[in-house]
C-alpha positions in Angstrom: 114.2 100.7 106.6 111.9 101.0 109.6 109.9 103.4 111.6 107.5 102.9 114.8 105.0 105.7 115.3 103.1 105.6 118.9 100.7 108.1 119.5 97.7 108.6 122.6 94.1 109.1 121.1 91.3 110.3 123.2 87.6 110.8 122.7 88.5 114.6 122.3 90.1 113.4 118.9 87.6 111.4 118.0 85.0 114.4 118.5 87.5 117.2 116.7 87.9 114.9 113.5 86.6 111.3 113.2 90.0 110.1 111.0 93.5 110.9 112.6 96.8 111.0 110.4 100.2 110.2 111.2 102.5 111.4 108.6 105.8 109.7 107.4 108.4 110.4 104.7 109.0 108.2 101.5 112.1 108.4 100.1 112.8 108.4 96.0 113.2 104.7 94.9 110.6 103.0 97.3 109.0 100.0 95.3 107.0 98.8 98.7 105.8 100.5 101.9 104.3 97.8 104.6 102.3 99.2 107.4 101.0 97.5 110.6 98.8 98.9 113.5 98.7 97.6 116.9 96.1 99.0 119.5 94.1 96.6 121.9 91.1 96.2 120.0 88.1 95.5 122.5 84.3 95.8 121.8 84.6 99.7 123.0 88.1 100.1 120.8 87.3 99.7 117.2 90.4 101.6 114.6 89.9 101.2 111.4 93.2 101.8 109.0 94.2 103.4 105.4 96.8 105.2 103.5 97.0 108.3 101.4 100.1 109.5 99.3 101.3 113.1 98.7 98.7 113.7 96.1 96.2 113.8 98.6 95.0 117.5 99.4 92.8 116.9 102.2 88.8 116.3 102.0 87.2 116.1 99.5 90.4 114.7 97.5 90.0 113.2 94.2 93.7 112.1 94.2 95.7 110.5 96.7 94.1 107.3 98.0 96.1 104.0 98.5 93.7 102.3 100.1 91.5 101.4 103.2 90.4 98.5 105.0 88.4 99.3 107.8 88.5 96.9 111.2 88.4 93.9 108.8 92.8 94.6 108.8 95.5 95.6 110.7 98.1 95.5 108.2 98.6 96.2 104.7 101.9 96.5 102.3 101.4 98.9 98.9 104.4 97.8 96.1 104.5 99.6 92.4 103.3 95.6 91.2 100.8 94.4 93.3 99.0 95.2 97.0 96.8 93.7 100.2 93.1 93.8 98.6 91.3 97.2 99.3 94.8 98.9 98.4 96.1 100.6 95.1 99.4 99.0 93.8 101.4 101.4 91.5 104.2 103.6 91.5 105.1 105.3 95.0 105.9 108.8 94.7 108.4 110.1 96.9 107.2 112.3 99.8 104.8 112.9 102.6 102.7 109.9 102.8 99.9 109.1 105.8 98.0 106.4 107.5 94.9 107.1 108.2 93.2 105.8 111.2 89.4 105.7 111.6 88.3 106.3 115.1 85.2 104.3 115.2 85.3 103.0 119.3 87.8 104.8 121.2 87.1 104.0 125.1 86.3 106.7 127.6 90.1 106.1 129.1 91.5 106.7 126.1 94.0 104.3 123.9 97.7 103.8 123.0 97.9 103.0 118.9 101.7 101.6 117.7 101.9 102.2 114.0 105.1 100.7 112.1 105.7 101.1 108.9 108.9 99.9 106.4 110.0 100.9 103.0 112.0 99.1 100.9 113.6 99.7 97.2 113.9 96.4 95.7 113.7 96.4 91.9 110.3 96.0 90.9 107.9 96.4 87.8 105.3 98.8 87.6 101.4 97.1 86.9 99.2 99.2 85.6 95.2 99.3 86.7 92.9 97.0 85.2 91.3 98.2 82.1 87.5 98.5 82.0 85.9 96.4 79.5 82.2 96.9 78.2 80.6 94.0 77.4 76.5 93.9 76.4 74.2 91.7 75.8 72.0 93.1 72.8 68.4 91.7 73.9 65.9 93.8 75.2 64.0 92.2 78.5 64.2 91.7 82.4 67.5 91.5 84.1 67.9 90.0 87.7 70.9 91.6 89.7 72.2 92.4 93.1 73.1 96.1 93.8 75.0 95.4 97.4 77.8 92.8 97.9 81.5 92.5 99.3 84.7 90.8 99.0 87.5 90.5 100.8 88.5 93.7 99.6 86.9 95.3 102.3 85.6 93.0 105.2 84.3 90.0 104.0 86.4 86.8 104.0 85.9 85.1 100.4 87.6 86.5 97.3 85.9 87.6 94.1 86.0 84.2 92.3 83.8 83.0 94.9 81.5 85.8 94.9 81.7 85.5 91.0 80.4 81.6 91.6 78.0 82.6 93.5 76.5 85.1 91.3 76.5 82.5 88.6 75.2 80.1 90.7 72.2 82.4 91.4 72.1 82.9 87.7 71.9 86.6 87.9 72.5 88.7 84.6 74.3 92.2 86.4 76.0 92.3 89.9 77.7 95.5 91.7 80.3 95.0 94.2 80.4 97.8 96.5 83.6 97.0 98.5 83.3 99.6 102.0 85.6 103.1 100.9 88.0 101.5 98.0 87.7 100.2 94.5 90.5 97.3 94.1 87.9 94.8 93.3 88.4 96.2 89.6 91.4 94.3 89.7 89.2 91.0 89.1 85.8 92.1 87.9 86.9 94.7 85.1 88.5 92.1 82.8 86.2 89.1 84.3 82.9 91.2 83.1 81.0 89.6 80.4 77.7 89.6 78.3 76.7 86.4 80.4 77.1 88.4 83.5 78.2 92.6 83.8 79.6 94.0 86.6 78.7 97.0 87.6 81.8 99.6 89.2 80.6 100.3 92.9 81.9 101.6 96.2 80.1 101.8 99.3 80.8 105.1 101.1 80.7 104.5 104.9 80.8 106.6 107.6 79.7 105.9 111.1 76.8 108.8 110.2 75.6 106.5 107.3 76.6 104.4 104.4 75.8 105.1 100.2 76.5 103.4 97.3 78.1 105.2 94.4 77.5 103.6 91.2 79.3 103.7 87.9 82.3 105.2 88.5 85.9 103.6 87.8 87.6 106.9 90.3 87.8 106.5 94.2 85.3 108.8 95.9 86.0 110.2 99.2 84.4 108.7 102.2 86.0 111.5 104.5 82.7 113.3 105.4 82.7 115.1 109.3 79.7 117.3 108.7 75.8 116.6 107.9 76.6 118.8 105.0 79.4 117.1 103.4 76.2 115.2 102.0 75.8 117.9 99.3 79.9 117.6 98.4 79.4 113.5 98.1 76.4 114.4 95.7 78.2 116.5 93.8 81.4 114.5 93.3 79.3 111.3 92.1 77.8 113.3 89.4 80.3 115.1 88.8 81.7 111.8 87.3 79.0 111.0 85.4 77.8 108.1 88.7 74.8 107.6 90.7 74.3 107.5 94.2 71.7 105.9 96.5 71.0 106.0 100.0 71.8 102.6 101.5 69.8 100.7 104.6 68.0 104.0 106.0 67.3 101.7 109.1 68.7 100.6 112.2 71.5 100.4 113.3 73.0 102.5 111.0 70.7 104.9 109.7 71.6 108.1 107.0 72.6 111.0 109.8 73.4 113.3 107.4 71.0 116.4 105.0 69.1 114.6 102.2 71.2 114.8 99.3 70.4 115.1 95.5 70.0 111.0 95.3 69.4 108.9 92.2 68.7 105.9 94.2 67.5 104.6 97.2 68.1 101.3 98.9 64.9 100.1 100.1 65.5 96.9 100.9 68.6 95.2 102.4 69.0 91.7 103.4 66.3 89.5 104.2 62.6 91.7 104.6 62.1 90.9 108.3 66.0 92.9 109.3 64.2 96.2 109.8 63.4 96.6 106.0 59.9 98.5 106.6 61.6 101.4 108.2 63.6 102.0 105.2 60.8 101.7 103.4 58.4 103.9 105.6 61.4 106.4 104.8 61.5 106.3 101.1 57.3 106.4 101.2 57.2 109.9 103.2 60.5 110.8 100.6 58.4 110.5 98.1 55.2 112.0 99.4 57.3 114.6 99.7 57.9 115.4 95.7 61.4 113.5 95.4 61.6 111.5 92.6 63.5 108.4 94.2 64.2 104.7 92.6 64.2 102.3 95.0 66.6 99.3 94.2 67.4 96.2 97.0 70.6 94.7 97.3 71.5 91.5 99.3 74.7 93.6 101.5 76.2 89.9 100.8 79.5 89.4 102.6 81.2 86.9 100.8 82.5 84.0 103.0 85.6 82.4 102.4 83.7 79.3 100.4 80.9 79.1 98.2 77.6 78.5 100.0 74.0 76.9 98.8 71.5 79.1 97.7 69.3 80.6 100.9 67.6 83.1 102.2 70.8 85.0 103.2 73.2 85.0 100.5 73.4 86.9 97.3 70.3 88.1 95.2 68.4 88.2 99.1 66.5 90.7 97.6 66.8 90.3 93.9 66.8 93.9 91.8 64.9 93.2 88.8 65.2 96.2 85.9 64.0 96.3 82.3 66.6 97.3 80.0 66.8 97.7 76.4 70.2 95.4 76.3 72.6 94.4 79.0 75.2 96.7 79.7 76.2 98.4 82.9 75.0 101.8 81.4 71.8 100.6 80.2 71.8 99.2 84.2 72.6 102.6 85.4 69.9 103.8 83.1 67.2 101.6 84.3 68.1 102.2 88.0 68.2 106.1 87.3 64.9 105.4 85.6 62.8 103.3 87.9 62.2 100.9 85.5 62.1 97.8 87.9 61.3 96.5 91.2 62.5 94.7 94.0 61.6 91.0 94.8 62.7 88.6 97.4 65.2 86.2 95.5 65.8 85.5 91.8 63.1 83.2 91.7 60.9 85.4 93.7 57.1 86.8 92.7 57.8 89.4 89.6 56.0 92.6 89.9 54.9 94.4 86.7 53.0 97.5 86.3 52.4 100.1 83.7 49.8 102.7 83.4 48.8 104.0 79.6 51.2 101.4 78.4 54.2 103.8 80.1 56.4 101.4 82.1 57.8 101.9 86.3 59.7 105.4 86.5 57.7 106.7 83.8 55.5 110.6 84.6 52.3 110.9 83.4 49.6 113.4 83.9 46.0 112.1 84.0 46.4 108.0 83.8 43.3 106.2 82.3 44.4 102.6 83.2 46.8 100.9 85.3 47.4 97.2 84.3 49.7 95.0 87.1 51.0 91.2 86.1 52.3 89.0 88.9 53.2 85.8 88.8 54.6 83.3 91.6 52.4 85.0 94.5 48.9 83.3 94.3 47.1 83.7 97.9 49.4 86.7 98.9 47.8 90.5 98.1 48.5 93.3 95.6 48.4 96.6 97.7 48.6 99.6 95.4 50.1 103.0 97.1 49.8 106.7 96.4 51.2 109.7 98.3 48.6 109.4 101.0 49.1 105.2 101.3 46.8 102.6 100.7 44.7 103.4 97.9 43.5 99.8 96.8 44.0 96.0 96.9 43.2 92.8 96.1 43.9 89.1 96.3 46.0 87.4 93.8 44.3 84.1 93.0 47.0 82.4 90.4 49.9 82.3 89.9 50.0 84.2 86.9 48.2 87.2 87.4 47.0 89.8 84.9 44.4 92.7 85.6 43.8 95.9 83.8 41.9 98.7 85.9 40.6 102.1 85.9 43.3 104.2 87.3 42.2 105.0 90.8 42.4 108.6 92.0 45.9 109.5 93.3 48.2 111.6 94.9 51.8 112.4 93.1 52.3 108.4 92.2 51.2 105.2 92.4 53.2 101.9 93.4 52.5 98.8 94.0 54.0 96.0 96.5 53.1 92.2 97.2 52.4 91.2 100.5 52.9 88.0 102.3 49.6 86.6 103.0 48.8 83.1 101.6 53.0 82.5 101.8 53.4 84.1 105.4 53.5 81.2 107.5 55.9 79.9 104.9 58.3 82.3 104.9 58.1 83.3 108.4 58.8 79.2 109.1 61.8 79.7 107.1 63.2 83.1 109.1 62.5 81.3 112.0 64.0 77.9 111.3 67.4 80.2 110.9 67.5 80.8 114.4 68.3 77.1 115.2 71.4 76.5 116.9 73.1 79.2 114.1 74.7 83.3 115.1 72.3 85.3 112.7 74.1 88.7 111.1 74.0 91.7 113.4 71.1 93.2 111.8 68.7 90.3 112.0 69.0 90.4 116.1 65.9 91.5 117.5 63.4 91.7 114.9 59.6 91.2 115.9 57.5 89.9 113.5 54.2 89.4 115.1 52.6 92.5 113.4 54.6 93.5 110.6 53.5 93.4 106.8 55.9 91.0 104.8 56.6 92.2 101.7 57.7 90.0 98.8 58.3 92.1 95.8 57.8 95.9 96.0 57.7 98.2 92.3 58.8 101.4 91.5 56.1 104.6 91.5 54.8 105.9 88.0 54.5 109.6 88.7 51.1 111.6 88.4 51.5 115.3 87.1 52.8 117.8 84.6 
């Protein structure tokens, strides 16, 4: 059984409510619905797609979602035994079902959308979801992991094996998968996680307004926010579950529209340094001038490609979130981000950034701090900048490559952070940007970006907080 939906959306649609629905009726017995949309998809006609069932209730949901993939599809089928990646196989209740249809471009004209969809009732089993398995690695140390990556079960091309290579192949201990508005991915990471290498459960909420990470939760969130406020209700459903959320790429193009809301995290550094990253960090500095308390993590915002490529300076672990952790686990990974224990550095090789004050480690509060003691190593020529609530409060030149100082705490304003900056290694590493440019398309958000007077920063730590 069959049915063709047409309908006419106009930029007054798109302005009333940024997702659009088109109902259809599921009859009792349906083992597999199969959906396809047809539109004429131009740079100004961008529609993304998704399906809810009759559990939904409207936003903010927390039952209901079949699935969602974005522009990266225009088709998908949902069957009580398996489903296109990005959607949630399982049994098909009878009802009101919808697609949902994101209206990212819709041209000032307007544009026709065809929609067909057919059901069918041939016997088949029922798989359950993957169970969640919780492996750890009982060793106390530093952990190298990447916080931001996709498969194709959103809109990259390679599957999760390949991305699972490639986080070997980097030789990362933790990785999070933040697939754009679904969690299917837990259909090969859950059982594949191990004490060699934990996944961490991750979705990427994103909105045209802004894009956040939710973190440690094995339930959907819902991505349907219209209002700067709906911020708050995001918040509050990610801790309501016991999650974390963080701020992703506060830079261009796609900035966070929305209200500030109550943040674990916040993603400071996104792809290689020269795509904009000081802007997200200039953001997170005034946020935390401010009086938040804000752990910035980095994450490489790797989209997988359909085979496994060399190591680079943009694939996975391009920045590399380094976290100290009583054992591997994903909650003692959740911890450690939550805490600030850590810092970002600019591969998994890349110059490691320690700092304590008093002995207390990155994340830690203290209220008068005698002695601040930093250790670097792989960043000998290049300079150690530390960073209070006003800025610049100090520096000095790292001259080996294993670096160790104690000082006198300096005098500071609500923190102090530290960062490595490019100096002996910044013809090096701006060479190597550069050299990308040769005859190859560069992701969208490395187009543009000057780099005649901007600070490169190759590893940047998380504050240790002055006051009661």
């Amino acid at each position: 059984m069959s049915q063709t939906i047409t309908a006419r959306i106009a930029r007054a649609d798109q302005a009333a409510n940024p997702y659009f629905y088109l109902p259809f009726e599921v009859p009792e017995g349906t083992t597999r619905i199969a959906v396809s949309l047809a539109y004429p998809k131009a740079e100004d006609c961008v529609i993304d797609l998704g399906a809810f069932d009759p559990r939904d209730s409207g936003y903010p949901s927390a039952e209901g979602f079949r699935g969602w993939s974005g522009g990266a599809r225009d088709h998908f089928f949902i069957a009580t035994d398996d489903a296109t990646p990005g959607y949630v196989h399982g049994p098909i209740p009878a009802g009101r079902w919808r697609v949902i249809l994101g209206l990212y471009k819709i041209p000032e004209s307007g544009t026709d959308i065809s929609v067909t969809i057919a059901i069918d009732a041939s016997p088949r089993r029922v798989e359950p979801q993957p169970v969640r398995t919780f492996p750890v690695r009982r060793q106390a140390g530093w952990y190298r992991g990447d916080l931001h990556c996709h498969t194709f079960h959103s809109d990259a091309r390679g599957a999760p094996d390949l991305l699972h290579a490639a986080a070997k192949q980097a030789g990362l201990d933790f990785l999070a998968i933040a697939d754009h508005n679904t969690i299917t991915q837990r259909r090969y990471f859950h059982p594949q996680s191990t004490p060699e290498l934990v996944f961490v459960r991750a979705m990427e909420v994103t909105t045209a307004q802004g894009h956040a990470n939710v973190y440690g939760v094995d339930d959907w969130i819902d991505f349907r926010m219209t209002r700067a406020s709906d911020s708050h209700i995001l918040a509050r459903l990610v801790h309501a579950k016991g999650g974390l959320l963080s701020i992703n790429h506060d830079k261009p193009p796609i900035g966070w529209e929305y209200e500030l809301p109550e943040a674990d995290c916040q993603e400071v550094w996104q792809s290689t340094w020269m795509a904009w990253n000081w802007i997200a960090l200039e953001r997170w500095q005034q946020r935390l001038a401010s009086g938040l308390r804000l752990s910035a993590i980095g994450g490489s915002d790797y989209h997988q490609p359909a085979r496994l490529m060399p190591e680079g300076p943009l694939v996975l672990a391009r920045p590399t979130s380094v976290l100290w952790m009583p054992e591997l686990s994903e909650d003692a990974v959740l911890g450690a981000m939550k805490a600030g224990h850590g810092y970002i550095t600019e591969s998994p090789n890349g110059p490691s950034l320690v700092m304590t004050a008093d002995g207390q480690p990155m994340g830690s509060r203290l209220a008068r701090p005698q002695a601040v003691r930093i250790e670097v190593k792989g960043a000998a020529g290049d300079r150690l900048v530390l960073i209070d609530a006003r800025g610049e409060i100090g520096s000095a030149t790292i001259d080996a490559d294993d670096w160790d100082h104690e000082i006198a705490a300096p005098p500071a304003q609500g923190f102090i952070r530290a960062e490595i900056v490019a100096r002996a290694s910044r013809d090096r590493l701006g060479a190597e940007f550069l050299a990308l440019l040769e005859g190859r398309e560069l992701p969208w958000q490395l187009r543009g970006v000057d780099l005649a007077d901007q600070p490169i920063r190759r590893a940047i730590g998380n504050p240790i907080y002055i006051g009661p």
